[in-house]
DRENDO-1510 file (C-alpha; in Angstrom, 1 decimal, always signed):
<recs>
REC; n; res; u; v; w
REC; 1; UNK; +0.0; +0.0; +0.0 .
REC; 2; UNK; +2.6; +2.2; -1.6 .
REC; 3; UNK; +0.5; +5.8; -0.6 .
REC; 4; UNK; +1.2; +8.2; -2.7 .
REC; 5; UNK; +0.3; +12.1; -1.9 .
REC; 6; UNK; +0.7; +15.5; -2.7 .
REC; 7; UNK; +1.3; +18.5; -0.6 .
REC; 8; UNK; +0.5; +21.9; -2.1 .
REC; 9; UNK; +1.9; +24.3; +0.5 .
REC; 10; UNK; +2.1; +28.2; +0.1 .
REC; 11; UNK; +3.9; +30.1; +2.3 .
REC; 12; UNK; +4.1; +33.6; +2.9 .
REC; 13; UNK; +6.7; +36.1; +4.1 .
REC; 14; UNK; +5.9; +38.3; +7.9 .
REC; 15; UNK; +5.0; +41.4; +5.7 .
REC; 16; UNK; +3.6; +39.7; +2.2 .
REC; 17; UNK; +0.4; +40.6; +0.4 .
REC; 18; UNK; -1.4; +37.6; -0.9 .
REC; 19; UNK; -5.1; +35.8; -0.2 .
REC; 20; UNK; -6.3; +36.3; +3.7 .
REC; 21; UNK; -6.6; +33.4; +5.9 .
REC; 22; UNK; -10.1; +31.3; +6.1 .
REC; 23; UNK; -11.1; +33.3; +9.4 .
REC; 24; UNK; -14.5; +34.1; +11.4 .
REC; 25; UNK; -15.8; +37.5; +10.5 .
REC; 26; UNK; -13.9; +40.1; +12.1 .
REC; 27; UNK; -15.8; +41.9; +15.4 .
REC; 28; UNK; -16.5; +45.0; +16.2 .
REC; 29; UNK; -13.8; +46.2; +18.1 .
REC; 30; UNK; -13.8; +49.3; +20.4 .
REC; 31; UNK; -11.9; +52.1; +19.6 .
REC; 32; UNK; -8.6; +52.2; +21.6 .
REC; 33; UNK; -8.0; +55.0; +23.4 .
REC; 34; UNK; -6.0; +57.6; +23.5 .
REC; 35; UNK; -2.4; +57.4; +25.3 .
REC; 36; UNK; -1.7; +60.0; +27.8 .
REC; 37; UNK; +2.0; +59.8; +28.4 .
REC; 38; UNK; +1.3; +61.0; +32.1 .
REC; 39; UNK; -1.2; +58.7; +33.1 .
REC; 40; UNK; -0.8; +54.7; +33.2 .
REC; 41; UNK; -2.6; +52.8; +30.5 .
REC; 42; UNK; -6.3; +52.2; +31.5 .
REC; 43; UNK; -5.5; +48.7; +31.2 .
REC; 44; UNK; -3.6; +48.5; +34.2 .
REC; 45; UNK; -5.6; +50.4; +36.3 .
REC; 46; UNK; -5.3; +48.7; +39.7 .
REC; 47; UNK; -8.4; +49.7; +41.0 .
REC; 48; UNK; -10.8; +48.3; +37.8 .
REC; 49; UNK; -12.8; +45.7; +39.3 .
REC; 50; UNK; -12.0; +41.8; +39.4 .
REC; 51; UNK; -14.0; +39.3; +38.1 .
REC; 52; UNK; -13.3; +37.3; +41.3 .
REC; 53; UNK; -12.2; +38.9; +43.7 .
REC; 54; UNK; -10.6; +37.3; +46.7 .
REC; 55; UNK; -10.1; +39.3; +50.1 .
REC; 56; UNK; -7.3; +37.2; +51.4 .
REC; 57; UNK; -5.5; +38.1; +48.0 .
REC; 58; UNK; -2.7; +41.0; +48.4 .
REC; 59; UNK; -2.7; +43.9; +46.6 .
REC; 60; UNK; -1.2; +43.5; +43.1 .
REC; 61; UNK; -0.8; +47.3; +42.2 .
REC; 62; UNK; +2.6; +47.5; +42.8 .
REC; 63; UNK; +3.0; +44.5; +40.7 .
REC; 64; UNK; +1.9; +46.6; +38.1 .
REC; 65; UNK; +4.6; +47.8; +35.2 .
REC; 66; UNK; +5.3; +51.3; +34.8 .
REC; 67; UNK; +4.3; +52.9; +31.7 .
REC; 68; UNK; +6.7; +54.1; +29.2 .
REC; 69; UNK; +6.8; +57.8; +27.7 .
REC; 70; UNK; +4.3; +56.7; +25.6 .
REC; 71; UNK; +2.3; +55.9; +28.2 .
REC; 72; UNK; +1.5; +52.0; +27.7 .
REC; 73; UNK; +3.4; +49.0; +29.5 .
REC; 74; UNK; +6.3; +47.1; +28.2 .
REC; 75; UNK; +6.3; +43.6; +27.8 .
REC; 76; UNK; +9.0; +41.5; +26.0 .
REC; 77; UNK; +6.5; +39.0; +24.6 .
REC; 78; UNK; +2.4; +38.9; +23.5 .
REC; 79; UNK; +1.7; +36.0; +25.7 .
REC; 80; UNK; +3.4; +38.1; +29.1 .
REC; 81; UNK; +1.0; +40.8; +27.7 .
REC; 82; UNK; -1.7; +38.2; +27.9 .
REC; 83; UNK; -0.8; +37.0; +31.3 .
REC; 84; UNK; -0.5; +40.2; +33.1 .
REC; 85; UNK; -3.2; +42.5; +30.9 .
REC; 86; UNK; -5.9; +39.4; +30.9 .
REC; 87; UNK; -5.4; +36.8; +33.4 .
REC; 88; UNK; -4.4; +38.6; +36.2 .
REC; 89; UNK; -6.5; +41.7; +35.4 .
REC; 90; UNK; -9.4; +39.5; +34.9 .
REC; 91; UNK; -9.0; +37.4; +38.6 .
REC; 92; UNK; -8.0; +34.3; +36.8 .
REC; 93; UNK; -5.0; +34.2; +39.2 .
REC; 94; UNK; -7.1; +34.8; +42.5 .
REC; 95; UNK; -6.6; +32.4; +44.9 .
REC; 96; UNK; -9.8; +31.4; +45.0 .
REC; 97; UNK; -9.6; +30.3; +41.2 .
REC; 98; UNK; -7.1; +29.3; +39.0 .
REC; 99; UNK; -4.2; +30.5; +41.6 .
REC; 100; UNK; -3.6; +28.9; +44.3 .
REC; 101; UNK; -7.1; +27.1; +44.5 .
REC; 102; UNK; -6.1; +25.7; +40.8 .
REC; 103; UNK; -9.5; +25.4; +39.9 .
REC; 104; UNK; -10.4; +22.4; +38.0 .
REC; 105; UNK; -6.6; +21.6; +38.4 .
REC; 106; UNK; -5.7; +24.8; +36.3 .
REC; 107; UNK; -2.8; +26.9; +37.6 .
REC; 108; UNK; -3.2; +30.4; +34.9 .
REC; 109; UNK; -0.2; +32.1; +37.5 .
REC; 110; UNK; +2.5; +33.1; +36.0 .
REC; 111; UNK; +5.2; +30.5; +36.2 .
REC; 112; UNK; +2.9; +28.0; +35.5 .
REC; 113; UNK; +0.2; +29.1; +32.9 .
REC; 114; UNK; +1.8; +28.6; +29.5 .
REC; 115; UNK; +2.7; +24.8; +30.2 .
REC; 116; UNK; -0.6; +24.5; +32.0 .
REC; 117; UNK; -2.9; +25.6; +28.7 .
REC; 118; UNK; -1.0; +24.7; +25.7 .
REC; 119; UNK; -2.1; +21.3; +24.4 .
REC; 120; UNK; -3.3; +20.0; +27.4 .
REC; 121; UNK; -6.4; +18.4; +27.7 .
REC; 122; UNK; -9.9; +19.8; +29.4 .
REC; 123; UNK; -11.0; +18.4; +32.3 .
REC; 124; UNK; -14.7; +18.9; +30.4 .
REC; 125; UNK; -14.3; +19.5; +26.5 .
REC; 126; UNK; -12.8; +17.4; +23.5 .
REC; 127; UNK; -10.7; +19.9; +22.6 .
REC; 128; UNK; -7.6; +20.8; +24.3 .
REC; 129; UNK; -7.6; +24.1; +26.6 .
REC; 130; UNK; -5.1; +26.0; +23.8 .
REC; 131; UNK; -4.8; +24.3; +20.4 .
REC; 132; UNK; -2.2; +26.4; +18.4 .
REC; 133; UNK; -3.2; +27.5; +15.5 .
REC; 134; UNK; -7.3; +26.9; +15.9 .
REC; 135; UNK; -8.8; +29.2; +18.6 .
REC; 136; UNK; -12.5; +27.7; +17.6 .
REC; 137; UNK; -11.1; +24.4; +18.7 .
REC; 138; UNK; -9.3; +25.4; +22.5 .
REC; 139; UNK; -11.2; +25.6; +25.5 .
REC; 140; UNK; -10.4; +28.3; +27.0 .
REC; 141; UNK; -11.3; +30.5; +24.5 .
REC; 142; UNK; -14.4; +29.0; +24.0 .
REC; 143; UNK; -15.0; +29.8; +28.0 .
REC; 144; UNK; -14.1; +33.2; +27.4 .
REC; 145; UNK; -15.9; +34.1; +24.2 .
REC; 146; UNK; -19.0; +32.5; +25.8 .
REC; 147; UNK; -18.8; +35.5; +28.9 .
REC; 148; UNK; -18.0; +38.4; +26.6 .
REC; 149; UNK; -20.3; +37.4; +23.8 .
REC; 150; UNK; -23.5; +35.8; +25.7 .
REC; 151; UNK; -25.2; +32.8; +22.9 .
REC; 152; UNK; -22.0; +32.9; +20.6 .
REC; 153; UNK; -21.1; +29.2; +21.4 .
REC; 154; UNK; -21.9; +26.2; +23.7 .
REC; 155; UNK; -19.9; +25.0; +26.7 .
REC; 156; UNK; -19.5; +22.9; +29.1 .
REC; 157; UNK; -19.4; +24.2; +32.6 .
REC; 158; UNK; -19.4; +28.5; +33.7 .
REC; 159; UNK; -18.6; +31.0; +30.9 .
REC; 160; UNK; -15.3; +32.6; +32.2 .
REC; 161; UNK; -14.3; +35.0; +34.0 .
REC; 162; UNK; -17.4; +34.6; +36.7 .
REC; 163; UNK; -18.9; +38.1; +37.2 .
REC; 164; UNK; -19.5; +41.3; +35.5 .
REC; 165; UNK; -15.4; +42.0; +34.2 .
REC; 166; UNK; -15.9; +39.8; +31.6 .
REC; 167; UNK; -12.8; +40.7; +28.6 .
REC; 168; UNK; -13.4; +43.2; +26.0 .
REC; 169; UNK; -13.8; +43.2; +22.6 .
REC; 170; UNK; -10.4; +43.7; +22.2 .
REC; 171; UNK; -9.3; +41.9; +25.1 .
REC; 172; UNK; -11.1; +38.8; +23.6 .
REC; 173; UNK; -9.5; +39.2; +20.0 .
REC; 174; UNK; -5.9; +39.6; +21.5 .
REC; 175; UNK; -6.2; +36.0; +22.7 .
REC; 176; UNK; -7.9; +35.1; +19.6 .
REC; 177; UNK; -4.6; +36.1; +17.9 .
REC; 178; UNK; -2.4; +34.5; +19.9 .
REC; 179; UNK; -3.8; +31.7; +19.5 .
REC; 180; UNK; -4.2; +31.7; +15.7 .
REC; 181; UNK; -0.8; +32.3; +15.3 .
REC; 182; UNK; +1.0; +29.6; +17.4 .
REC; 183; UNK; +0.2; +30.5; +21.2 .
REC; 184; UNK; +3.7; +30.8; +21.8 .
REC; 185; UNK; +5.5; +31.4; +25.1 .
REC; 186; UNK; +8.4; +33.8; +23.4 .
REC; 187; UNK; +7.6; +36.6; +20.9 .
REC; 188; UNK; +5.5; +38.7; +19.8 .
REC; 189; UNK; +2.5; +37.8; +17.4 .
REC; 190; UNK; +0.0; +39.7; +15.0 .
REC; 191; UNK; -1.2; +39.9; +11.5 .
REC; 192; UNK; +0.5; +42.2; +9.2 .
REC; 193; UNK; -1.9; +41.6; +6.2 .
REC; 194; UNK; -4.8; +43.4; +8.7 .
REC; 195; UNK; -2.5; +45.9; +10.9 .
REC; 196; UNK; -3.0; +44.2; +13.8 .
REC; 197; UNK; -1.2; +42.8; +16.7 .
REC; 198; UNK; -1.5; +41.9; +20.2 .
REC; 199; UNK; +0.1; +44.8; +21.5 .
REC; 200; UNK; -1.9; +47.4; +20.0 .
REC; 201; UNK; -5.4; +45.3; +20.7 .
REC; 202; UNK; -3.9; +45.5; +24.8 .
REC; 203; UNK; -2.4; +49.1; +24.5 .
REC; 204; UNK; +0.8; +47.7; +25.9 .
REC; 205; UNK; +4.3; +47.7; +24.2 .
REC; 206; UNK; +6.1; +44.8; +22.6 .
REC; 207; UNK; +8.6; +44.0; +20.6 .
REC; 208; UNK; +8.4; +43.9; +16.8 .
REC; 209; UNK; +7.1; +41.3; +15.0 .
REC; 210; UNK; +9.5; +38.2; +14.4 .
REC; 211; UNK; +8.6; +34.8; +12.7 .
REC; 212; UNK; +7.2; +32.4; +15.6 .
REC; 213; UNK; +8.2; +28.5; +15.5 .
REC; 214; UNK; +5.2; +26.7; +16.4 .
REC; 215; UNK; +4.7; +23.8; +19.2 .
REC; 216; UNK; +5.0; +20.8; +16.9 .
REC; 217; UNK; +1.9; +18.2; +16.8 .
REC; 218; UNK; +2.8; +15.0; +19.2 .
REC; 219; UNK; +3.4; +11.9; +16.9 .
REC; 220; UNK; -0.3; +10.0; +17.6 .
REC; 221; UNK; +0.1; +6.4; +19.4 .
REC; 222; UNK; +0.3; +3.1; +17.5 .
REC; 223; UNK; -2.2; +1.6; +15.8 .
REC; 224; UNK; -4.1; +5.2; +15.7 .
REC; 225; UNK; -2.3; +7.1; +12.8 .
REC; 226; UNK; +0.6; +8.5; +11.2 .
REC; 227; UNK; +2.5; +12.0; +11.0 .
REC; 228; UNK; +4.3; +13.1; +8.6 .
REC; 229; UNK; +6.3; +16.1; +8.6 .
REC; 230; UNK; +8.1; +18.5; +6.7 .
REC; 231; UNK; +11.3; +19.7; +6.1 .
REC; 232; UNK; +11.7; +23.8; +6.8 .
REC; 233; UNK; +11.8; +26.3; +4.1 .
REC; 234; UNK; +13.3; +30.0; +4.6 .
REC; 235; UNK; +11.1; +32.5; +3.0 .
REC; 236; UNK; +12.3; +36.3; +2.7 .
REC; 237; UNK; +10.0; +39.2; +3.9 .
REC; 238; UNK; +7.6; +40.6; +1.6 .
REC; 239; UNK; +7.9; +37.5; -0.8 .
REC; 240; UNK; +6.0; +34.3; -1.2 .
REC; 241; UNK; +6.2; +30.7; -2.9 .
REC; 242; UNK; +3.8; +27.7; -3.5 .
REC; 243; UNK; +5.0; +24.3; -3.5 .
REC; 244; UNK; +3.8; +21.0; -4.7 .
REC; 245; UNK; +5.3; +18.5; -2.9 .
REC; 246; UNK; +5.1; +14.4; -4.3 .
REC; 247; UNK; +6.7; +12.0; -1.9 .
REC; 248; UNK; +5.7; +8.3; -1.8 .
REC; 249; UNK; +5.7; +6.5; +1.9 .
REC; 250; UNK; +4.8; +3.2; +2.5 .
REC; 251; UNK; +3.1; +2.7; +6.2 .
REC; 252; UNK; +0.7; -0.2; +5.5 .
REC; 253; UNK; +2.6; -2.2; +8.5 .
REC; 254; UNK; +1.3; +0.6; +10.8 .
REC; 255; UNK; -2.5; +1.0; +9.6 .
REC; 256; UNK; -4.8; -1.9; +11.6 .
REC; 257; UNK; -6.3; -4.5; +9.5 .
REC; 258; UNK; -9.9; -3.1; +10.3 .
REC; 259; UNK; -8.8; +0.7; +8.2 .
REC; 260; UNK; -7.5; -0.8; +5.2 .
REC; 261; UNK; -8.6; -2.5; +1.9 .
REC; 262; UNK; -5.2; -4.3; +0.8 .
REC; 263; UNK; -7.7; -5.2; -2.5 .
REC; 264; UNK; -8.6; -2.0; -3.5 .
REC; 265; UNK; -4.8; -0.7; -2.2 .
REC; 266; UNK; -6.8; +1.8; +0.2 .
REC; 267; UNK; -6.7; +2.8; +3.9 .
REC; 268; UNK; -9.6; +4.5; +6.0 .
REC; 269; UNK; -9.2; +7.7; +8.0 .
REC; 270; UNK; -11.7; +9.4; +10.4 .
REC; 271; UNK; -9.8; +12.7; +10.5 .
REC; 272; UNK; -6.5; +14.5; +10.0 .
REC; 273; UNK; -4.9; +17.2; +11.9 .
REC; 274; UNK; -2.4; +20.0; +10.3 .
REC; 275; UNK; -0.3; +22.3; +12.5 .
REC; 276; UNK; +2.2; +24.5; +10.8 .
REC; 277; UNK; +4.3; +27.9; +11.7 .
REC; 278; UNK; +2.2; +30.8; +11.7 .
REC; 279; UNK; +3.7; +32.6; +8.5 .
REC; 280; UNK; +2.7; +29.4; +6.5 .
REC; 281; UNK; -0.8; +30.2; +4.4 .
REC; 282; UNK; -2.5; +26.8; +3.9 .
REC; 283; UNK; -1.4; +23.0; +3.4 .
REC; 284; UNK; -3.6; +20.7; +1.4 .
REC; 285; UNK; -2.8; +17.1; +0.7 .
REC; 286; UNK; -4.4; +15.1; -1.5 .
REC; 287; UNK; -3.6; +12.5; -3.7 .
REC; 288; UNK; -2.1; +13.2; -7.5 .
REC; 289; UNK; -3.8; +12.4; -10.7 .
REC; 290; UNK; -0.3; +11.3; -11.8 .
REC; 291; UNK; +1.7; +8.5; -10.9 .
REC; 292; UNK; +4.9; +9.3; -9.3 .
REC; 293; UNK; +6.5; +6.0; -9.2 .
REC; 294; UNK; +6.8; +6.1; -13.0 .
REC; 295; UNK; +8.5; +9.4; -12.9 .
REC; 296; UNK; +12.0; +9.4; -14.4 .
REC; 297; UNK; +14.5; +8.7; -11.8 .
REC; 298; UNK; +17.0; +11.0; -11.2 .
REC; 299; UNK; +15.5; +14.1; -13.5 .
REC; 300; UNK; +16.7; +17.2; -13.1 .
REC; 301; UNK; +13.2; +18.7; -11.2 .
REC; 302; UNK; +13.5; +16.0; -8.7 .
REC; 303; UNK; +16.0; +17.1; -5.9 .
REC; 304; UNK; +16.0; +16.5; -2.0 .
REC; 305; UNK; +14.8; +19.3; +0.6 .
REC; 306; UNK; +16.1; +18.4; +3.6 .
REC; 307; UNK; +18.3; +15.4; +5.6 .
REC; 308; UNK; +21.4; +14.6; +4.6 .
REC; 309; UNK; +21.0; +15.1; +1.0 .
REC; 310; UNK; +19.9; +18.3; +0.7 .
REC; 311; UNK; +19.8; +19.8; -2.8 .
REC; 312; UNK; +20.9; +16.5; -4.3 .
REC; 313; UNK; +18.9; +14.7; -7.0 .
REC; 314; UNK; +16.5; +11.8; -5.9 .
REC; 315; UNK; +14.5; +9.2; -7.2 .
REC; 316; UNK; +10.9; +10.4; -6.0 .
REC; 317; UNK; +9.5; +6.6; -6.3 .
REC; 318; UNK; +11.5; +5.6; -3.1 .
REC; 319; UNK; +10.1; +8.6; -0.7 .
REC; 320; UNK; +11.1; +8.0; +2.8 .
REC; 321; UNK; +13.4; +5.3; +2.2 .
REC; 322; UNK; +15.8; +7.6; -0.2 .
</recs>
């Protein structure tokens, strides 16, 4: 069961122009307001109130950066941004919830939040509490868009935060973002193409935009599918390039005898999963109308991307094992 596929990937450089991304209809966002470079940002206005709010907490105003000259808080990545300007504001750190009290065994402090959201598993949902790359399919912003935008979309438990601070517009699409394009720990994220990044949709000050390596997808266990992954490619700024990829791999031994059709030289799949970095534009795979393994071995088009023989000519018809 010699599989043969085809990869059409397009990728697109930080600042490139090309077709936008299949995305939900933007919201309405509210206007940000304007910076007064002698007054904190209102975003980290100590006294805004909490959505749970703890008496036994300590006071975290002094915890609170201090405003540049232009009047908005530094960070040195979006996700501190996140952690400081969202969780925090919001109570998600009160003791009482996901602090010390680790609510439904979720720690959202600050040395422990990242590793705590990113592809873990919900106590109470299918989907993971961050999935990087899909915001529609991670918990936690499911929990939060249900508070901020009341009928929007179905969840189990409490929409989140509990009480009347629920997060902005803005507040909502900053983790939207981040999430979208990689929910990474380090760096700082937005989307050129629209003018938009996190730091702007927080009013806090970041760093500039730099390419972000996503988490890569855990190889699934035996017997329950295969991944296959691809070698890099270095794109420059403001340029972009589509690829069509043929490679041939042979992993009948590792598809179970109830999935395949060894007569009809087919397998049987139930879903499929793609995570790449967040400058990528789209990956399809399908299969090709024409038949690799009769391409000419050794032609000139056919070269090696990757491994050990890197810009070398191959024989496509042996795939993995060349």
């Amino acid at each position: 069961m010699d599989r043969q596929l085809c990869i059409a990937l397009a990728l697109v450089g930080l600042s490139a122009s090309c077709g936008e991304e299949d995305l939900p209809a933007p919201r309405e966002l509210d206007a940000p307001t304007e910076r007064d470079a002698s007054k904190p940002s209102a975003t980290h206005d100590a006294s805004a109130p909490r959505g749970i709010v703890d008496a036994s907490e300590p006071d975290q105003s002094e915890a609170q950066p201090a405003p540049t000259a232009e009047g908005c808080a530094t960070f040195d990545s979006s996700y501190a941004a996140i952690q400081e300007l969202v969780f925090e504001r919001h109570g998600c750190t009160a003791k009482a919830c996901h602090g010390e009290g680790k609510v439904g065994e979720l720690d959202l402090r600050a040395e422990a939040s990242w590793a705590a959201l990113v592809d873990r598993d919900a106590s109470n949902s299918a989907f993971k509490l961050v999935q990087p790359g899909v915001p529609t399919e991670s918990f936690l912003f499911q929990k939060l868009q249900a508070a901020s935008e009341p009928g929007s979309v179905m969840i189990a438990g409490s929409p989140m935060p509990i009480g009347a601070d629920v997060l902005s517009a803005r507040e909502l699409e900053a983790v939207r973002l981040w999430i979208l394009k990689g929910a990474p720990k380090d760096g700082t994220v937005g989307d050129p193409l629209k003018g938009v990044d996190v730091g702007e949709l927080l009013d806090a000050c970041l760093p500039a935009l730099t390419p972000i390596k996503i988490k890569p997808l855990e190889p699934p266990p035996a017997g329950e599918g295969v991944q296959l992954r691809l070698p890099p490619y270095v794109l420059k700024a403001a340029s972009e390039v589509e690829h069509c990829i043929p490679f041939s791999y042979d992993f009948t031994a590792q598809v179970p005898a109830a999935f395949k059709d060894e007569a009809r030289n087919v397998l049987y799949t139930n879903g499929s999963q793609v995570r790449q970095d967040p400058q990528s534009h789209h990956m399809v795979v399908w299969n090709p109308k024409q038949d690799i393994t009769v391409a000419q071995p050794n032609a000139d088009k056919w070269t090696c991307h990757g491994g050990s023989k890197e810009g070398t000519r191959c024989e496509p018809k042996l795939g993995s094992s060349d």
